[in-house]
C-alpha positions as CSV (number, residue, x, y, z in Angstrom):
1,X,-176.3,-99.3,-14.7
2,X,-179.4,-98.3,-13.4
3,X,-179.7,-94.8,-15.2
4,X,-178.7,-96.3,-18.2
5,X,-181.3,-98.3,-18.2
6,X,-184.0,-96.0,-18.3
7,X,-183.2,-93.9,-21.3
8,X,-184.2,-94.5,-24.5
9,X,-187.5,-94.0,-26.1
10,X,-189.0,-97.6,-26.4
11,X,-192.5,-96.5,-27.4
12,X,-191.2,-94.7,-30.2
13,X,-188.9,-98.0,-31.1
14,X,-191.8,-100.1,-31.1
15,X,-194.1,-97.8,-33.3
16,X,-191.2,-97.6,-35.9
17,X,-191.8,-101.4,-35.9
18,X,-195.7,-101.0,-35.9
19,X,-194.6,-99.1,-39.7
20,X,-193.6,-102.1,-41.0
21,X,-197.0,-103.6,-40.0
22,X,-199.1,-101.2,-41.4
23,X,-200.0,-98.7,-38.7
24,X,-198.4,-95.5,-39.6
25,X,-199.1,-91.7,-38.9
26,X,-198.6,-88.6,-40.7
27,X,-199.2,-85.0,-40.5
28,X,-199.0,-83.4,-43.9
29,X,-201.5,-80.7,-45.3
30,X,-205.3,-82.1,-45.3
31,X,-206.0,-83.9,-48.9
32,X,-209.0,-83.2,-51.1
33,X,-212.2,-85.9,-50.3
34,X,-211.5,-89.5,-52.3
35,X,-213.5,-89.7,-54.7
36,X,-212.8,-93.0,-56.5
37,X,-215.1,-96.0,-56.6
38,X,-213.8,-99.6,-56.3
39,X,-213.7,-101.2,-59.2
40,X,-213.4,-104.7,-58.1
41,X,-214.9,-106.2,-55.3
42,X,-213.3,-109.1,-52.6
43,X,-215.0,-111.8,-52.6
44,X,-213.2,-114.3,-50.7
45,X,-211.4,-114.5,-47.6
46,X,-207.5,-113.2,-47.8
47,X,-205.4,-114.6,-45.1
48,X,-201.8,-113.8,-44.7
49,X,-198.8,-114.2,-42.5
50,X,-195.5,-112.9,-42.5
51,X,-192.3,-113.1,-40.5
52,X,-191.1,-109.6,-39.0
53,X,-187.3,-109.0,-39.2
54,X,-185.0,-106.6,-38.1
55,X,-181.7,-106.1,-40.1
56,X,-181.7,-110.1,-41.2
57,X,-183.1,-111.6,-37.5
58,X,-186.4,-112.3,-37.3
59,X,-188.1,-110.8,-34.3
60,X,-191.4,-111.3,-34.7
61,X,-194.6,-112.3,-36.7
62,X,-197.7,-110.7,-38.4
63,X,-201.0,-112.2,-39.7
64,X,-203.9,-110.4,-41.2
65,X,-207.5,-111.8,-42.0
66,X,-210.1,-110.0,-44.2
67,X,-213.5,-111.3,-44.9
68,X,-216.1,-110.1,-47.3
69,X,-219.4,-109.3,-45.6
70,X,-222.7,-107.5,-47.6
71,X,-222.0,-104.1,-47.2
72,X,-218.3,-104.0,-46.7
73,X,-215.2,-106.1,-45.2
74,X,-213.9,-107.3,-41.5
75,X,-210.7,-107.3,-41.0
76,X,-208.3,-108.7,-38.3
77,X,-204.8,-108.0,-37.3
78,X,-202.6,-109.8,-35.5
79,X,-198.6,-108.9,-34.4
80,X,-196.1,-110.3,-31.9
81,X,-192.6,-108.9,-31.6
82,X,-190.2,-110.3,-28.5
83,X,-187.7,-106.7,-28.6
84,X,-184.3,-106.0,-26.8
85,X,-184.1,-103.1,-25.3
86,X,-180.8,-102.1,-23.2
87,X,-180.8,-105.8,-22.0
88,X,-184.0,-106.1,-21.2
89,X,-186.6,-108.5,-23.4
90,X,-189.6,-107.4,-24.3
91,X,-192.7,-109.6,-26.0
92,X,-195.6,-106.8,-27.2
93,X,-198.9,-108.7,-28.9
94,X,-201.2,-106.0,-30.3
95,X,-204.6,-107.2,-32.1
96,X,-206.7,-104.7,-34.7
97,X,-210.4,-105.9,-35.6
98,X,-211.9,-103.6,-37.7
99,X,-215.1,-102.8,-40.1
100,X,-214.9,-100.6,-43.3
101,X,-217.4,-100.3,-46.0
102,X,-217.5,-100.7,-49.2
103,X,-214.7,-98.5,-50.4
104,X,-212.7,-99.5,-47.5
105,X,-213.4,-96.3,-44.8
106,X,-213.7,-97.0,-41.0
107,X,-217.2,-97.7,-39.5
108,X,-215.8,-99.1,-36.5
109,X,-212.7,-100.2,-34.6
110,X,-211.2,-102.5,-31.5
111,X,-207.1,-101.9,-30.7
112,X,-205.7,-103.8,-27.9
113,X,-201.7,-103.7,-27.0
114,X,-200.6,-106.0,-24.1
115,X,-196.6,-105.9,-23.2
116,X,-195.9,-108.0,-20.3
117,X,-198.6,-106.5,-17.9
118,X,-199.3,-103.2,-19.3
119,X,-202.7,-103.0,-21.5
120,X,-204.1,-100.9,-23.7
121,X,-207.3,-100.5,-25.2
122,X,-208.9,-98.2,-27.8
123,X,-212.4,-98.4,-29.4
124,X,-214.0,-96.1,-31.9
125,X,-217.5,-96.0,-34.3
126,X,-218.2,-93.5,-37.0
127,X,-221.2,-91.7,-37.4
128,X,-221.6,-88.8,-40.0
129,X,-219.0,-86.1,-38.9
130,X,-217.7,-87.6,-36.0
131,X,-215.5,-90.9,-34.5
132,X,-216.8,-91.3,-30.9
133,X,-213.8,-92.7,-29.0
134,X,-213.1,-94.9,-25.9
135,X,-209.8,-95.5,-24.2
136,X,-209.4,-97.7,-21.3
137,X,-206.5,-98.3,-19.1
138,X,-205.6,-99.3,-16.1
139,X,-209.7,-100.0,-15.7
140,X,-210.3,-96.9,-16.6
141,X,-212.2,-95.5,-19.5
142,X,-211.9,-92.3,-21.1
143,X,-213.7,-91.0,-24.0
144,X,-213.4,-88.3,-27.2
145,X,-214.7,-87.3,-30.0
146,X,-212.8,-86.4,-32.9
147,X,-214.7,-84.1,-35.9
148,X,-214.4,-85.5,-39.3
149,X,-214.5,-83.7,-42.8
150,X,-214.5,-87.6,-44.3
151,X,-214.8,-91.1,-43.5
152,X,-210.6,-91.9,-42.7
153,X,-209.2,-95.0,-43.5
154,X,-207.0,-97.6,-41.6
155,X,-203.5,-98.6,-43.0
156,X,-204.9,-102.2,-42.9
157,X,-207.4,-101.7,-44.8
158,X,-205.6,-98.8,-47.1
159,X,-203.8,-101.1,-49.6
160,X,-206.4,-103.3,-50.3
161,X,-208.2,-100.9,-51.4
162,X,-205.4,-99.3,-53.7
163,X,-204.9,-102.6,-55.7
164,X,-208.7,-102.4,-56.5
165,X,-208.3,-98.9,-57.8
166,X,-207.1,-97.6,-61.2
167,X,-204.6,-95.6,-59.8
168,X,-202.2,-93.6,-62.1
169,X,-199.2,-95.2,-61.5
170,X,-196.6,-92.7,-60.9
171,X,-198.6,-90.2,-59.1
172,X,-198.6,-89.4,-56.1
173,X,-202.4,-90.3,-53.7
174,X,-203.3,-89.0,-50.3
175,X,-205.2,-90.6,-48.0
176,X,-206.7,-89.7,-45.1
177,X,-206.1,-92.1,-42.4
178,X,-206.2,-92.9,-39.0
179,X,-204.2,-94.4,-36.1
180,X,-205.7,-96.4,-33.1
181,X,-203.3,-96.5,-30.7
182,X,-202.2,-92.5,-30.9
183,X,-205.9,-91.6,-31.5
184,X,-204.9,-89.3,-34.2
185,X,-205.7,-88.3,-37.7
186,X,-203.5,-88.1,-40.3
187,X,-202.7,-88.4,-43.8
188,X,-200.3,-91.3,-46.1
189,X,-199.6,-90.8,-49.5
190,X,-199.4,-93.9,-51.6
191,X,-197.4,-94.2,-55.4
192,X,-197.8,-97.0,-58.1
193,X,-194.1,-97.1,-58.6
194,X,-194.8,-100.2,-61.2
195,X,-195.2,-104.3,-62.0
196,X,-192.0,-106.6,-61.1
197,X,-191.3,-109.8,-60.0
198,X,-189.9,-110.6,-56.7
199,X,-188.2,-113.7,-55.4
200,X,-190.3,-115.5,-52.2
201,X,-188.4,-118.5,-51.2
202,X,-187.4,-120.3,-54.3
203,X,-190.6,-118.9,-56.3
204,X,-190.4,-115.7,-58.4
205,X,-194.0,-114.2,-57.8
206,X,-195.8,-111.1,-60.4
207,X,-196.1,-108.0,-58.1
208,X,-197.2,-104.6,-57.9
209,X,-194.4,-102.0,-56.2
210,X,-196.3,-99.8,-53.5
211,X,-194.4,-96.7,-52.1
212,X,-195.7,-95.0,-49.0
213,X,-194.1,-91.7,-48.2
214,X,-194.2,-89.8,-44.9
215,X,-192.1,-87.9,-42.7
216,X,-189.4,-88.4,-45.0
217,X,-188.8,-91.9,-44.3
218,X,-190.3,-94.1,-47.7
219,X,-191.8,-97.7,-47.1
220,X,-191.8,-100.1,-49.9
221,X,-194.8,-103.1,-50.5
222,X,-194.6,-105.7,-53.1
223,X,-198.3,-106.6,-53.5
224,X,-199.9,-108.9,-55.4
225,X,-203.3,-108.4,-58.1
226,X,-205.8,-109.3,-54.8
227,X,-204.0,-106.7,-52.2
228,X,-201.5,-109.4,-50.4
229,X,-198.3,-108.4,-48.9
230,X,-195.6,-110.5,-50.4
231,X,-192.7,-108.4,-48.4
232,X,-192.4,-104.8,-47.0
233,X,-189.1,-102.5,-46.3
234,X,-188.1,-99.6,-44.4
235,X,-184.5,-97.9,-45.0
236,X,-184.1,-99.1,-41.3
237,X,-183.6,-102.5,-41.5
238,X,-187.3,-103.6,-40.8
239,X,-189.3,-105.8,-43.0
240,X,-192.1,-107.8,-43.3
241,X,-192.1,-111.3,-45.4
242,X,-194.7,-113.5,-46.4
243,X,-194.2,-116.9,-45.1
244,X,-196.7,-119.8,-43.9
245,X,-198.6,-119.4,-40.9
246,X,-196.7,-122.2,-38.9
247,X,-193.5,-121.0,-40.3
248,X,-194.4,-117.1,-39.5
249,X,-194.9,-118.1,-36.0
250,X,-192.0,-120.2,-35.8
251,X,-189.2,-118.0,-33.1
252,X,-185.9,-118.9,-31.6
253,X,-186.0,-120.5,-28.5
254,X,-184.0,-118.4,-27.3
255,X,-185.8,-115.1,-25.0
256,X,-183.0,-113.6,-26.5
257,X,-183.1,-111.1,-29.3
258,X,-180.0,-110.7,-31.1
259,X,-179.8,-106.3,-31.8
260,X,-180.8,-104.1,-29.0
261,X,-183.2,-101.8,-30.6
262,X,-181.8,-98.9,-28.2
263,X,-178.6,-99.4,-28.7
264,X,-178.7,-99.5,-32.2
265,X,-180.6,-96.2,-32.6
266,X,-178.1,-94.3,-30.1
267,X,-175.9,-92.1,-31.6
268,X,-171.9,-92.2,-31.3
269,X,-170.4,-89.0,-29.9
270,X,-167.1,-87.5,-31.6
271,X,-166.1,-86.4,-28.0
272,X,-166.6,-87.7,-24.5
273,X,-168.2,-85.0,-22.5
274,X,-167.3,-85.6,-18.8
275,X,-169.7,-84.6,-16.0
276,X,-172.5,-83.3,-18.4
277,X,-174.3,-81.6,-15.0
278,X,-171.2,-79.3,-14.6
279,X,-171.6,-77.7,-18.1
280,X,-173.9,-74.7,-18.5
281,X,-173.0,-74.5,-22.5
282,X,-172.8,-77.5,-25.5
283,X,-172.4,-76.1,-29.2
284,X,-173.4,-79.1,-31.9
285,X,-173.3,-79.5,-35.6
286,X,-176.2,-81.3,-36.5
287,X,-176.5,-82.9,-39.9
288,X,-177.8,-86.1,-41.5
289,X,-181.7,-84.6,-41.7
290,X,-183.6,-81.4,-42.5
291,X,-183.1,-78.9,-39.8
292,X,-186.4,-77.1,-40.7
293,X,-188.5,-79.9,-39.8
294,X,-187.7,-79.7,-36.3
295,X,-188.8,-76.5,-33.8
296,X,-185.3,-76.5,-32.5
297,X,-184.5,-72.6,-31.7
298,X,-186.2,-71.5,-28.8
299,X,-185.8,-71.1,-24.9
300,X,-183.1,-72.6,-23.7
301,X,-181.9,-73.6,-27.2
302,X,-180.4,-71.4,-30.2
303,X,-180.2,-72.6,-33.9
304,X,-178.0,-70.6,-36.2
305,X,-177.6,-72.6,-39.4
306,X,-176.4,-76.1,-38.7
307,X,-175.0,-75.4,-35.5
308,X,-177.2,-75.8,-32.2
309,X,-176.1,-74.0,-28.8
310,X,-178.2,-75.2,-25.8
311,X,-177.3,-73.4,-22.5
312,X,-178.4,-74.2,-19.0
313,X,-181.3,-72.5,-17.6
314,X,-180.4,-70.9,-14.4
315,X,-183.8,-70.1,-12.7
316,X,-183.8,-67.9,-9.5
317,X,-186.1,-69.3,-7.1
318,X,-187.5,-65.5,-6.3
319,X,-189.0,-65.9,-10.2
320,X,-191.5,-68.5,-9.2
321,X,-194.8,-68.4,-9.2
322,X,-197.9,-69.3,-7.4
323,X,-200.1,-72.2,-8.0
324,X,-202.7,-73.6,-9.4
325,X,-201.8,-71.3,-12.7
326,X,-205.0,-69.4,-14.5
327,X,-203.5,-67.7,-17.3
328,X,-205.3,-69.4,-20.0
329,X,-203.1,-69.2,-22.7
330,X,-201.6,-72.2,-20.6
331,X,-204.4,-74.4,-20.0
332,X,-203.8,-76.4,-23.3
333,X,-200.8,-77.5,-20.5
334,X,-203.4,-78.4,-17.6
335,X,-206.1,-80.3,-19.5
336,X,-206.9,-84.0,-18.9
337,X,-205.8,-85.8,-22.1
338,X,-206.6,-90.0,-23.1
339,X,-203.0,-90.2,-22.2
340,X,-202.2,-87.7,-19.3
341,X,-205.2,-88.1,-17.0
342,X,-204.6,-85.6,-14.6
343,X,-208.2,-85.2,-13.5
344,X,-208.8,-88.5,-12.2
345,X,-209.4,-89.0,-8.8
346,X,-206.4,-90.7,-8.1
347,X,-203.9,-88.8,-9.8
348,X,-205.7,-85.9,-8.0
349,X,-205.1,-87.3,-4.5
350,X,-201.6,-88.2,-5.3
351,X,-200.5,-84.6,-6.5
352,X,-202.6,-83.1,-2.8
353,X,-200.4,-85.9,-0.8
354,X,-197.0,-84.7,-2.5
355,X,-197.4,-81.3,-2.5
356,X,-199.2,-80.6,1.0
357,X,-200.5,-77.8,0.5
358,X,-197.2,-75.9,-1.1
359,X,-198.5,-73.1,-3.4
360,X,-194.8,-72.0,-4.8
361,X,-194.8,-73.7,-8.3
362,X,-190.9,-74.6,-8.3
363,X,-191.2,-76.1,-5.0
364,X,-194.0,-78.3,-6.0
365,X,-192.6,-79.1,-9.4
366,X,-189.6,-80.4,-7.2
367,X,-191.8,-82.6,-4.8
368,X,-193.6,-84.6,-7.7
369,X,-190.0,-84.7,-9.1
370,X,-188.8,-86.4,-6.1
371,X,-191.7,-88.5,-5.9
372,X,-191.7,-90.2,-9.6
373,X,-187.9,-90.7,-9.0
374,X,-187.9,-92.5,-5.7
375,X,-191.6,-94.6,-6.5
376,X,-191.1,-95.5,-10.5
377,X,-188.7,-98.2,-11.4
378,X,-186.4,-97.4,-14.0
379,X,-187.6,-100.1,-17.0
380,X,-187.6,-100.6,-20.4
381,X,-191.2,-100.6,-21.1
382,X,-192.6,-101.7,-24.7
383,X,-196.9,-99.7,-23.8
384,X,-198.7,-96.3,-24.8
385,X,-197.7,-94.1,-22.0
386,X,-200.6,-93.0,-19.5
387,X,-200.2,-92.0,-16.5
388,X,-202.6,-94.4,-14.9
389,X,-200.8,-97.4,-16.1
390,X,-197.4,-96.4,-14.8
391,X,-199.0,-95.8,-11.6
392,X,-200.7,-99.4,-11.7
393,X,-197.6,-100.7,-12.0
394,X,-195.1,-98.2,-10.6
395,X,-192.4,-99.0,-13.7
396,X,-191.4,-98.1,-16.9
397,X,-188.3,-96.1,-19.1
398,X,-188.0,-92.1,-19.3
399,X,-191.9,-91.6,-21.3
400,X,-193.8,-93.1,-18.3
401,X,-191.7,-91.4,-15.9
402,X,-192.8,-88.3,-18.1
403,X,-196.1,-88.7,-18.6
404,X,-197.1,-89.8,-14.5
405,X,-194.7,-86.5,-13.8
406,X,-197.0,-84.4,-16.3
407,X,-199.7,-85.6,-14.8
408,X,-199.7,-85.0,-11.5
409,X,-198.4,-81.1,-12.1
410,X,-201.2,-80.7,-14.2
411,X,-203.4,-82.0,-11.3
412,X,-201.3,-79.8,-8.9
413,X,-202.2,-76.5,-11.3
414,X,-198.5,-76.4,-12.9
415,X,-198.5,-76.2,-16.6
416,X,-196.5,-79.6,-17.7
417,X,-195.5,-80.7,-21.7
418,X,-193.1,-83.3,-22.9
419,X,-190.1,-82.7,-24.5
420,X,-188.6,-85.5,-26.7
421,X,-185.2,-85.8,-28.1
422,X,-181.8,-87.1,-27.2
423,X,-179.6,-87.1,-23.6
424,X,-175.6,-87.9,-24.0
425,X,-174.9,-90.6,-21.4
426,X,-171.7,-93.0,-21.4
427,X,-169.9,-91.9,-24.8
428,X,-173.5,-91.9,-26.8
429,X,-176.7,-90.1,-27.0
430,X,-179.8,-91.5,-26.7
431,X,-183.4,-90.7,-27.7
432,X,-185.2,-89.7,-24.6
433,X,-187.8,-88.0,-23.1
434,X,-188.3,-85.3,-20.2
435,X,-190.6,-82.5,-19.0
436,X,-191.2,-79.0,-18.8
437,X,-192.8,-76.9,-16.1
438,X,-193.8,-73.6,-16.2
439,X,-192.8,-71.7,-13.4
440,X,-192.9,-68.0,-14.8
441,X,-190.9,-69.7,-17.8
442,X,-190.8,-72.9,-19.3
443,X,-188.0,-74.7,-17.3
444,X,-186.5,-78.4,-17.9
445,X,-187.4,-81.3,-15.6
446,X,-186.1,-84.7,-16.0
447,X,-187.8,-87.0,-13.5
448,X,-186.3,-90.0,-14.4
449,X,-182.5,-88.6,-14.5
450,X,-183.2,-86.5,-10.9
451,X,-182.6,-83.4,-12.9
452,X,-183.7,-79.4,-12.2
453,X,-183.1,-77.8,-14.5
454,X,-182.3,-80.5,-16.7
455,X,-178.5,-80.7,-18.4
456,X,-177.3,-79.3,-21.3
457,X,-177.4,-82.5,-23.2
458,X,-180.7,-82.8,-23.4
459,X,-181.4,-82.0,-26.7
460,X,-185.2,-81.3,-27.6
461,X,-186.5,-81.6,-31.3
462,X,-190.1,-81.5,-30.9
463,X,-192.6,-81.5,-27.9
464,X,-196.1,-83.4,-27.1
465,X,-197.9,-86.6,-26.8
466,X,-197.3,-90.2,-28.5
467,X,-198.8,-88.7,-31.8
468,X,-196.4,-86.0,-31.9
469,X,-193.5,-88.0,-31.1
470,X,-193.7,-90.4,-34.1
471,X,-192.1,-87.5,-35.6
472,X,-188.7,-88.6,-34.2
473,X,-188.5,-91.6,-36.7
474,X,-187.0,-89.3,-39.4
475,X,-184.3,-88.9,-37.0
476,X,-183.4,-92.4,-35.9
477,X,-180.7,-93.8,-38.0
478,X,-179.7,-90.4,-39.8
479,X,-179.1,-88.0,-37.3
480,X,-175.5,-87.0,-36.6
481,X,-173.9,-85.0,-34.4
482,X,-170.2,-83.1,-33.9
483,X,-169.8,-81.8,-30.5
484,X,-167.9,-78.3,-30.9
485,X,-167.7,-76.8,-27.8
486,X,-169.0,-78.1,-23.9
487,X,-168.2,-75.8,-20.9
């Protein structure tokens, strides 16, 4: 089924996988400057591999290299995972090289994702109080700067430095870290839980017990004395486990992957809601995470304890307003980001050709509507979102339908965010992801469901870019939902 298909949030799939293999994000409270000092160097090169598995299949593979140089370490990652999502197979291969010095804190960086023919590329160099940035997509480069307060660190190069540390076990560290693929800062906080021994093949190997905390989901290491993964966990299903390097890259022949990631996250629904675009009113209990995390009342949304009413928006036409919009409290919504370039030439003469000249906001939001629905194919897509990738390749699930949508209102003068969360569809709901336009009022848009205003199962729980919508990990394999009332 062809909507079907282009639900579900695969970015956010794969990054949950990218946990497992070390690149993680956070957003907690800014920690006090590190102060401690290695107090064991690396002198020799670590090499490691592992298998990556999802609930028992393996999926994947993982290998990391970290060589001593004078005045610091090199490191390299390697990952490929071959996915299923809604049918569809998937292979992603993302490579990390990396320089940190002496006590492990970025000097420089070089990310590169490639899924099928989407690629991605991020670079970044630290000088004192700054990380100069360059993104390039679609062959074209973009570039930021991001202040610093202190050097950050990368995941890969965070637990090495923790084994050479004397840490109190017990205790909660924080870390400042950062993530090169959202291009955001954040922080991870690491516990000593203690020394055990864990069984690796038919060997029972000594081995510290790592706990990293964030977003209330906990992932568990089993390191050895020197820094090496022996195996990693998430509460998902996903882990990480040392094996050979022949025998980590060692995959079914099959193209097949046994669990569709989608499918698996979806949530079953206690009651079949027919004809979801008829209803102007759905009243849920939500349980199975903490509500307070979440900005859920608000707009077309109200939250009264547990229980979440969402009702239609029903926007008169004669409300609208014109465009492009200067009220500068929105222009946070019509800036240019590394993700939605809306000022870039092309974008630009795309969002003149749709629009023609129409100055009513709705009208226009409806014509780039109209355009991303009819032009982008409805696909599963395994990339970071950017516009000018999905309109390389004219393709992808509900975030790159988002995201080219986004962009092009921005370029048009019509204040555009995403909205991420779930969409009932077919006896389940699904993560997902949509816009919102402002038109006098922030109104729902789905571009790649054909929807204004959007239906009443769209359920947001939080709003912005690939950084922000990490958050919805916490959700995926907790959340549950009792429909109470749909009219």
């Amino acid at each position: 089924m062809l909507v079907k298909r282009s639900i579900g949030v695969a970015i956010v799939l794969f990054w949950c996988l990218m946990n497992v293999l070390l690149i993680k994000r956070q957003h907690w409270a800014a920690p006090p400057p590190i102060t401690l000092r290695s107090t064991e160097k690396i002198t020799d090169r670590i090499e490691e591999s592992w298998g990556v598995f999802y609930r028992g299949d393996k999926i994947g593979y993982a290998s990391q290299i970290i060589d001593p140089k004078p005045q610091g370490y090199r490191i390299r990652d390697q990952s490929v995972l071959r996915l299923q999502l809604l049918g569809t197979t998937q292979t992603a291969t993302t490579q990390l090289e990396t320089e940190v010095d002496q006590e492990w804190t970025l000097q420089n960086f070089n990310f590169d994702l490639q899924s099928n023919d989407v690629r991605f590329k991020a670079r970044g160099q630290v000088t004192p109080g700054k990380l100069s940035l360059e993104v390039e997509s679609a062959g074209h480069t973009t570039k930021k700067e991001i202040a610093l307060k202190q050097r950050p660190y990368l995941l890969a190069a965070l637990k090495p430095y923790v084994i050479t540390q004397q840490l109190e076990p017990g205790k909660q560290h924080y870390f400042s870290t950062f993530d090169p693929a959202t291009l955001s800062q954040q922080v991870t906080a690491v516990t000593i839980e203690g020394r055990e021994r864990l069984r690796i093949g038919t060997q029972l190997e000594p081995v510290i017990r790592i706990r990293q905390q964030f977003k209330g989901i906990s992932v568990v290491s089993w390191v050895d004395g020197s820094g090496r993964t022996l195996k990693e966990e998430t509460p998902s299903g996903l882990s990480l486990i040392r094996q050979s390097p022949e025998e980590a890259r060692r995959l079914s022949d099959s193209r097949s992957v046994p669990l569709d990631l989608i499918a698996q996250a979806s949530i079953p629904s206690d009651v079949s809601i027919s004809n979801p675009l008829q209803k102007h009113f759905l009243k849920l209990k939500l349980s199975g995470f903490d509500l307070s995390k979440f900005p859920l009342h608000g707009g077309r949304q109200q939250l009264n304890g547990d229980r979440l009413a969402i009702s239609r928006e029903e926007f008169n036409p004669i409300r609208s307003i014109a465009i492009p919009v200067q009220d500068r409290r929105l222009s946070p919504f019509l800036q240019a980001t590394p993700f939605v370039q809306s000022d870039h030439p092309s974008i630009r003469a795309l969002a003149q050709q749709i629009t023609a000249g129409e100055k009513d906001a709705r009208q226009a939001a409806l014509r780039i509507k109209d355009w991303v629905f009819k032009e982008i194919a409805k696909e599963p897509t395994v990339s970071i979102p950017n516009a000018l990738e999905v309109l390389r390749t004219k393709r992808g699930d509900c975030n790159e339908h988002t995201v080219l949508f986004n962009a092009l209102a921005r370029s048009a003068g019509i204040p555009a965010k995403t909205a991420v969360g779930i969409v009932y569809l077919d006896g389940a709901f699904y993560y997902h992801a949509w816009s919102e336009v402002w038109l006098g009022e922030w109104i729902s848009l789905d571009s790649v469901l054909n929807q204004f205003p959007a239906d009443v199962t769209h359920i947001k729980f939080l709003e912005g870019e690939i950084d922000q919508q990490i958050d919805i990990l916490q959700l995926i394999g907790n959340l549950k939902i009792q429909v109470i009332e749909a009219s």
